[in-house]
C-alpha positions, 0 to 999 in steps of 0.5 A: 299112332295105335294101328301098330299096337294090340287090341287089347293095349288100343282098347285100354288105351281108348277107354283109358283116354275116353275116362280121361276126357270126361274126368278132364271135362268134369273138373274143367266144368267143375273149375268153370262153375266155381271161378264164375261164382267167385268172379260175378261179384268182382265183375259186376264190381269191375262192370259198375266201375268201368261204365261209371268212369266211360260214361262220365269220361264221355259226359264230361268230354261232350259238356266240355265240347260244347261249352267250348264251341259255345265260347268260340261262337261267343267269342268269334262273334265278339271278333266280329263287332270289333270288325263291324265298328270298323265297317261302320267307321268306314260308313260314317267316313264315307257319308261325311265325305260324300256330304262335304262333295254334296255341299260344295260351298258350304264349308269353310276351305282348310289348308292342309300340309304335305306330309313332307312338312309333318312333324313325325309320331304326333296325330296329325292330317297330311297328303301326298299326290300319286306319282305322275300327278301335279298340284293343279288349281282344280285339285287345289279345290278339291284338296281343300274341300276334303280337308274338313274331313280332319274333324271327323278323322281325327276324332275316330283315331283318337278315340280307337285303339286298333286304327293305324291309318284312315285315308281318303284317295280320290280319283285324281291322285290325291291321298289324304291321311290321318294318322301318327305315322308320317314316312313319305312313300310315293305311291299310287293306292288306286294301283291296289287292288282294294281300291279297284275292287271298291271303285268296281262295288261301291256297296260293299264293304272290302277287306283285304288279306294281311299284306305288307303295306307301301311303309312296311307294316303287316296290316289289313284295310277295309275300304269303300268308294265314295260317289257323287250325287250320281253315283259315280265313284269319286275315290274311297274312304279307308281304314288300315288296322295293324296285323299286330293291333289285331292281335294284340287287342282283338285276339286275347292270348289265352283263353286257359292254361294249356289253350290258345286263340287265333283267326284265319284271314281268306287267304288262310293267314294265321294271326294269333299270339302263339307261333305254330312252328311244328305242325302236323298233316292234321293241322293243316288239313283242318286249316283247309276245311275250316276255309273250305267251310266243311269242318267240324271240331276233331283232334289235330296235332301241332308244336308236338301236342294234341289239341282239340280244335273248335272253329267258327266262320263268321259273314266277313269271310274270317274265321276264327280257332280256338285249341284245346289241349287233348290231354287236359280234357280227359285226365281227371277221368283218366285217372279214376280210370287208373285207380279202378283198374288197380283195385280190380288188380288187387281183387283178381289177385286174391281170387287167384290165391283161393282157386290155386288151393281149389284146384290141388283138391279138384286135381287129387280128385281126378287122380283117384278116378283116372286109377279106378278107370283104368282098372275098369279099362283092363277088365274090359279090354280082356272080355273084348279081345279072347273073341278077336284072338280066336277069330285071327287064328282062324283068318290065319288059316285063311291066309295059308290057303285052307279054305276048308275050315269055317270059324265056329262063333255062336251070338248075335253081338258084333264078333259073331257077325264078323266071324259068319262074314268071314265063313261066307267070304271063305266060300266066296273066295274060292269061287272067285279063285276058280273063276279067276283062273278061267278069265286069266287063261282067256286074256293070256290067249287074246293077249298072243292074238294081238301080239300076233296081230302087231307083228302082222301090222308091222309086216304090212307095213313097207319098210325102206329097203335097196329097192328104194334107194334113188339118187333123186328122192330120199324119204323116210316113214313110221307108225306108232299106234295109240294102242298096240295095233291101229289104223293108220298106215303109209306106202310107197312103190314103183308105178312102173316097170322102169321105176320112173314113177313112184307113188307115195300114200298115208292114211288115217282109219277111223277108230283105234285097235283091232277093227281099225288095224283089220280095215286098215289092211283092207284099204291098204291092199285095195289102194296098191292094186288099184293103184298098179293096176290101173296107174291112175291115182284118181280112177284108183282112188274112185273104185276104192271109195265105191267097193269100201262103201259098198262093205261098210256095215260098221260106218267106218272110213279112211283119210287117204292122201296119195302122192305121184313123183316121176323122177325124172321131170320131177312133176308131183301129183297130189289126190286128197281124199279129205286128208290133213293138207301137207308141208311143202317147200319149194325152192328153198322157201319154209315150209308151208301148208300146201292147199289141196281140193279136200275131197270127201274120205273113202268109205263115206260117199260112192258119188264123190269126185277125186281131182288131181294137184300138180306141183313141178319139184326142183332138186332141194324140195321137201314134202311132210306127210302125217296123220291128225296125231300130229298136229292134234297131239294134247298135253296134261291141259287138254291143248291141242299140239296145232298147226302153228306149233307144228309149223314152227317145229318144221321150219326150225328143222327143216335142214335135217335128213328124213329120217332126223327130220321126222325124230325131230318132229316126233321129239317136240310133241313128246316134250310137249305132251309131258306124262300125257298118254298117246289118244291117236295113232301117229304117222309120219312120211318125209320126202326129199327130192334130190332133182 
């Protein structure tokens, strides 16, 4: 933002900016320190008030808290007496039925109606038999012993207020009750799974879940077999308890405004006096635990409010819950929180007033310093920059080519130091110039040389005239150097006289530029004079290796791969001296890698072996030829063009002419190299033949 301003504005802007901040810097300090003073009692008040109410808001919840677990264990345990008198009614049941079995005849015989012949809502013994069972003389007997259990039965329902039934079912069928209820439903309670369980565990005690009874009601029952002198069941003794009673008697509706009281069976039956219609994940999660025997007291959602729930599990597999309003445990402190917070409020608001009129006078303050800077400012701008005027004058003089003048600065201060830079970059500078001139006019005259030298390469290299044009091979060739000039190169010629035979050679110098392109015309020439001299591709291929490695002080080498046609047998021969294999396609087939024996490269071993490959060509096949700057071409990912990618692209083209064949190629490795500069010299040969 100032670079396009004058010095002497930048300075005065920055000293102007620099007072600026420190005055800013000061009255904020000045403001801070003030504020805070005025503020430490209101927030040691603020403080005081916000961790009396937390602390008493979490005391009381954690007095509440335990108060109520302590009633939901006192009163789940006064749940479970009243469940343990009816386990102990069902004892006293069991023990005088077992005796009246045990004394045989020591009882006078009762007789006892059927429930057919029983006056309906009066307390009263009757029996019924299990369908499929018939009045014979032994259960006759057995009736009438089991009927002096009506003194005993008939006491316990008249003194309890929670029985609806108390039975005996015997093991041959019949079922002897007493109770106010007497609608005949034929039956067979030893179907019941209670009664099973209590013929399978005659010590225990078994209740059931709530269930809907063989009259209709919802009840539960607590059984026990009862067995003979040698332990075998002979029936059991039940009591049955209205789901209703339970709740009506058992359960007390409410334990405080706002609360309510319930026990879960081990099915997970809800039985409680206040319905649950709308009940939320949390509810049901806590049911879940509460059965599962993992929870522990937490805030649960259910008929739209937040309740506080608190549960006890008790031995008999029943569980108790007792629901607390949320909001009726943390109002009071609430609200003192409230009035708090609207004290604090009025506080803050009167501070505010005194700061307001604090900081107009802080603010008038900074006004008068910020003018007394920036008169300091302008006085110290123009000491700065009458030095830096005179030093842009002469740098001036600099840039309009006199190099003869020199910045007169005397000092030791910074624009003295920058004045004697420039006299000695002045000095400097027109050394370099000289110097400069001298290197320009060396690199234009190597530049001609390789210019020279490129069109020399190009001339070297063949071009397809009317000489080649047969009726029985069509091919195409170029070169394009990763540099001005490289070392690959191509060839093709008449190995004979009556041009029947014609020979075909790519190859690949190791390294780019000038020495390459210089080795390149070396093996270029040899490899054609060995090869019309001797018209042997493999005796050519051997001396050419032996006289390069005989000269070859600078390691270097050449890839070469030479190809024999004769034109009219169409049989092709192929000598490899350790050159990439080539496409073929034979009779109409894609292209594919064609294998060749690889032979070490020429210029590396005077004892290596050169064999030959033949392949008879019919009319439509199709050779490619190239050098490594093909198919290891990159792009901006350092990956490589390779030899699947290159495969497809020749396949997917393999109908074009030579020359459009090549275009092609040529074409997907510059797509796929993107701005990627050309590492390697690139050639190409494409071979028809026509047949």
């Amino acid at each position: 933002m100032l670079k396009n301003l004058k010095i002497r504005t930048r300075v005065v802007i920055i000293v102007v900016l620099v007072l600026f901040a420190a005055l800013l810097m000061e009255s904020l300090l000045s403001f801070t320190l003030t504020r805070n003073l005025f503020a430490q009692s209101l927030h040691r008040g603020v403080t005081l008030g916000l961790s009396t109410a937390n602390e008493s808001n979490s005391a009381m919840q954690n007095l509440t808290k335990k108060y109520l677990q302590n009633f939901a264990d006192a009163k789940a345990e006064n749940i479970n007496l009243s469940f343990r008198e009816i386990q102990n009614t069902v004892d006293n049941m069991v023990s005088y039925t077992e005796l009246l079995y045990k004394k045989n005849n020591s009882f006078a015989s009762k007789k006892v109606n059927h429930v057919s012949n029983v006056k309906m809502d009066t307390l009263s013994s009757k029996y019924f038999l299990a369908p499929n069972v018939k009045m014979t003389s032994d259960i006759e007997r057995e009736l009438f012993k089991i009927s002096n259990a009506e003194y005993q039965l008939t006491a316990i329902m008249e003194g309890s207020s929670i029985l609806n039934n108390a039975y005996l079912v015997t093991e041959s069928g019949i079922v002897y009750r007493v109770s106010k209820f007497n609608d005949y439903v034929q039956y067979d309670p030893r179907e019941k799974d209670w009664y099973k369980q209590a013929i399978a565990n005659p010590e225990k005690h078994i209740w059931t879940d709530t269930y809907v009874n063989a009259y209709g009601k919802v009840v539960i029952t607590c059984a026990r077999a009862i067995r003979n002198e040698n332990g075998k069941p002979l029936g059991i003794v039940a009591v049955e308890v209205l789901v209703s009673t339970i709740e009506q008697e058992i359960i007390d509706s409410t334990f405080s405004e706002g609360s309510f009281i319930f026990i879960l069976d081990k099915k997970g039956s809800y039985i409680g006096n206040t319905p649950i219609f709308d009940a939320s994940e949390s509810w049901y999660k806590a049911m879940n635990d509460i059965m599962n025997g993992t929870y522990q007291s937490r805030t649960v959602s259910v008929n739209g409010k937040d309740y506080f729930l608190f549960s006890n599990i008790r031995q008999t597999g029943w569980s108790f819950g007792l629901a607390m309003l949320a909001k009726n445990m943390s109002e009071p402190i609430e609200e003192l929180q409230i009035k708090i917070a609207e004290q604090i409020e009025n506080e803050r608001s009167e501070n505010n007033e005194n700061f307001r009129k604090f900081l107009l006078a802080l603010f008038l303050i900074f006004i008068l310093k910020s003018f007394i800077s920036l008169i300091f400012a302008l006085y110290l701008a123009n000491s700065m920059v009458k030095p830096l005027q005179s030093l842009t004058k002469y740098i001036g003089n600099i840039g309009n080519g006199d190099f003869k003048n020199r910045v007169p600065f005397n000092g030791t201060d910074e624009i003295a130091e920058l004045g004697n830079a420039f006299n000695k970059m002045t000095i400097d500078l027109t050394s370099y110039i000289e110097n400069l001139k001298d290197v320009t006019a060396r690199e234009q005259q190597i530049n001609r040389e390789i210019h020279v030298a490129e069109g020399i390469q190009k001339e070297i290299l063949p071009e397809i005239d009317d000489d080649f044009i047969d009726k029985k091979v069509k091919f195409y060739a170029n070169m394009i150097p990763a540099k001005l000039i490289g070392g690959d190169f191509y060839d093709f010629f008449y190995l004979n006289d009556e041009q029947t035979k014609i020979a075909f050679v790519i190859a690949d110098v190791s390294g780019k530029g000038i020495p390459a392109s210089l080795y390149m015309a070396t093996a270029k020439t040899m490899l054609k004079v060995l090869l019309l001299q001797t018209g042997d591709p493999v005796v050519a291929l051997k001396k050419a290796n032996e006289f390069l490695c005989k000269r070859n002080d600078n390691f270097m080498f050449v890839t070469a791969l030479v190809i024999t046609i004769d034109l009219n047998s169409g049989e092709c021969v192929f000598i490899n001296a350790g050159h990439n294999q080539p496409l073929i396609s034979l009779g109409g087939s894609p292209y594919k890698f064609f294998a060749l024996n690889n032979a070490t490269a020429l210029g590396m071993d005077t004892s290596s072996n050169y064999v030959t490959q033949t392949v008879n060509l019919t009319a439509g096949d199709k050779i490619y030829l190239y050098t490594d700057g093909v198919n290891e071409a990159m792009n901006e990912s350092k990956e490589l063009f390779g030899n699947e990618r290159f495969l497809n692209i020749a396949n997917n083209n393999i109908h074009l002419q030579p020359k459009e064949f090549c275009d092609s190629v040529r074409n997907a490795i510059s797509v796929f190299a993107g701005g990627t500069l050309q590492t390697d010299d690139t050639t190409m040969l494409s071979i028809n033949y026509l047949g």
